[in-house]
N, C-alpha and C positions, 0 to 999 in steps of 0.2 A: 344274449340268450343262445345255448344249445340248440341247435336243429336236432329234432326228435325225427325216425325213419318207422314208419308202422309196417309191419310185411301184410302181405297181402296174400293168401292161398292158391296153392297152385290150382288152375281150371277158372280163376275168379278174375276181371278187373276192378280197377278204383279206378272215380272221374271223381275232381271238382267241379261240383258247379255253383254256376255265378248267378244271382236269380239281380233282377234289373227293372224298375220302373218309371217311368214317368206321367207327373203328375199334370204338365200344361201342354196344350195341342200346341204342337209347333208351324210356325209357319210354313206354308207351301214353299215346294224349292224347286226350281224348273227339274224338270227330267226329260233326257230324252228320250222321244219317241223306240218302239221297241218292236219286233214283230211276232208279239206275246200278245195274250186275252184272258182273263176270269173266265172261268164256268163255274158258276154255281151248282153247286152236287144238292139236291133235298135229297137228304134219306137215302144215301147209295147202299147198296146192299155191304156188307161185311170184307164178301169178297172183292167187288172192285174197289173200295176203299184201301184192303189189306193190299190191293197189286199196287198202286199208285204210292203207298207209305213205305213201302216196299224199294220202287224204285227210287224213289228220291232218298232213303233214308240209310239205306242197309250200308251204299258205304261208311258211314258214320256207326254202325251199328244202332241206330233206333231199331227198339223190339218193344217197347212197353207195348202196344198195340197189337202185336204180334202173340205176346203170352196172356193175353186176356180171351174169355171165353167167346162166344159169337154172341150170345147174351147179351154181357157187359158191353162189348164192344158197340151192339147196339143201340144200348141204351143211353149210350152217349152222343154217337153218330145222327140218331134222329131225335136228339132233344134238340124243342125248337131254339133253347138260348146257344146249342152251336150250332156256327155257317163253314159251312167247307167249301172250299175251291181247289178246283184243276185250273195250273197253266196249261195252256195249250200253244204249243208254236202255230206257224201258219198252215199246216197240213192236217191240225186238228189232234195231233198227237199232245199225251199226256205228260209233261216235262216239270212239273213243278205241283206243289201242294202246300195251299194257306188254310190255317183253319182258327179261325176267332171264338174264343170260348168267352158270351154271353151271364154266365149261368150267376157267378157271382155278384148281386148288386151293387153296382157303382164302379163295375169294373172288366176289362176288356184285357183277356191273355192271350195271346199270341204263340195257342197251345204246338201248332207248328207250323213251321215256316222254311220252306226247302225250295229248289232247284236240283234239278240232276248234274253232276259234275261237271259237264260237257259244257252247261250254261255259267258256270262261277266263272268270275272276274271277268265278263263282260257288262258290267252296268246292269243287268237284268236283275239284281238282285236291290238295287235303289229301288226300280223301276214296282218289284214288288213290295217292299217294307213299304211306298208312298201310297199305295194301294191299300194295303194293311188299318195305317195311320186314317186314312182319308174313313174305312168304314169303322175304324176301330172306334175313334171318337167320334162319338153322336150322343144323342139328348142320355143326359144319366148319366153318362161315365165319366169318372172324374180320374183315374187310371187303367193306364194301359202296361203290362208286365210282361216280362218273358224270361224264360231260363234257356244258357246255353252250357256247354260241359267242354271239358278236354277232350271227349272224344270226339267234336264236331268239330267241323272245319278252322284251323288253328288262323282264320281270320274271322269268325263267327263274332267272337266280343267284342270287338276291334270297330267291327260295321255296328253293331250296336249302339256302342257307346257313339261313336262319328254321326248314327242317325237320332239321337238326344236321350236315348237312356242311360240311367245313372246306376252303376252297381248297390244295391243294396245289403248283399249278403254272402253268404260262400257257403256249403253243404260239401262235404266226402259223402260220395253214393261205393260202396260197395255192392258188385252185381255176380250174379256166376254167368261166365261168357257166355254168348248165345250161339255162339257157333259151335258151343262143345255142348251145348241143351239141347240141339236141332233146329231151333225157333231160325236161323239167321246160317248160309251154307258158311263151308267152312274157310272156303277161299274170300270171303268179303274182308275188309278193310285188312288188305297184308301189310297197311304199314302201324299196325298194332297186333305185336308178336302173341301168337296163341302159347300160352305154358299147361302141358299138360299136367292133369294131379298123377301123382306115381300110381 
């Protein structure tokens, strides 16, 4: 078969992504120790949710959260079937963000799941998926899902799959950059080249 090239508009990116489930809790797997902690967020306001999705995300360019209203934003943040958490290193700073979306019956996604740069590829990121895992399965859910893209850390799928999810599908997302909308500044992720529209 022909390889087919789709263009893609100037001002615009394309990501695949990979969406990922698993169906049986997996066994415990030692971790080690880490000098990280959960904080549970109930109901954090708009704003400190947006700094914190912010931080951990913009290099990757996450903005779905970013171009949704305060409203919306809300209405999701303080529904009870989702749980948000800050990592906090030991000085109580905000270095990482889990959030387990509840809402669908019988099923637990792994709406996101980050560290800030500075912490990848130190184990912290086991440290949190077992964390994940440990509250994701509970009574009812019979999966736990998540989606990762091209634009996130080109070892993102990798650790996925390593921590027992199984690819189930593939999506082209075309987006218009967010750096050329405002939503995300313009120096973030410079190793995904901005093309301007003429």
């Amino acid at each position: 078969m022909i390889s087919q090239f789709t263009p893609i508009a100037a001002g615009q990116l394309a990501t695949i992504v990979t969406h990922l489930e698993m169906r049986d809790r997996p066994r415990p797997r030692p971790i080690k120790p880490v000098p990280l902690r959960l904080k549970r967020w109930q109901a954090p306001s708009a704003e400190k949710y947006r700094m914190l999705y912010r931080r951990v995300g913009e290099p990757w360019l996450w903005f779905s959260r970013l171009a949704m209203t305060e409203d919306a934003l809300v209405t999701i943040i303080h529904d009870p079937g989702v749980e948000i958490f800050a990592v906090l290193d030991p000085q109580g700073i905000e270095v990482g963000l889990l959030e387990l979306d509840f809402r669908q019956t019988g099923a637990c996604e792994i709406a996101f799941f980050g560290l800030i740069p500075a912490l990848t590829g130190e184990g912290f990121g086991s440290w949190l998926m077992a964390q994940a895992l440990s509250m994701g399965w509970r009574a009812g859910v019979e999966r736990l899902w998540v989606h990762t893209c091209t634009l996130d850390d080109p070892r993102a799928l990798g650790f996925y799959i390593a921590k027992g999810f199984v690819p189930t599908g593939r999506e082209i997302e075309v987006l218009d950059d967010p750096r050329l909308t405002g939503l995300i500044p313009r120096a973030a992720a410079p190793h995904i080249p901005v093309i301007e529209p003429s």
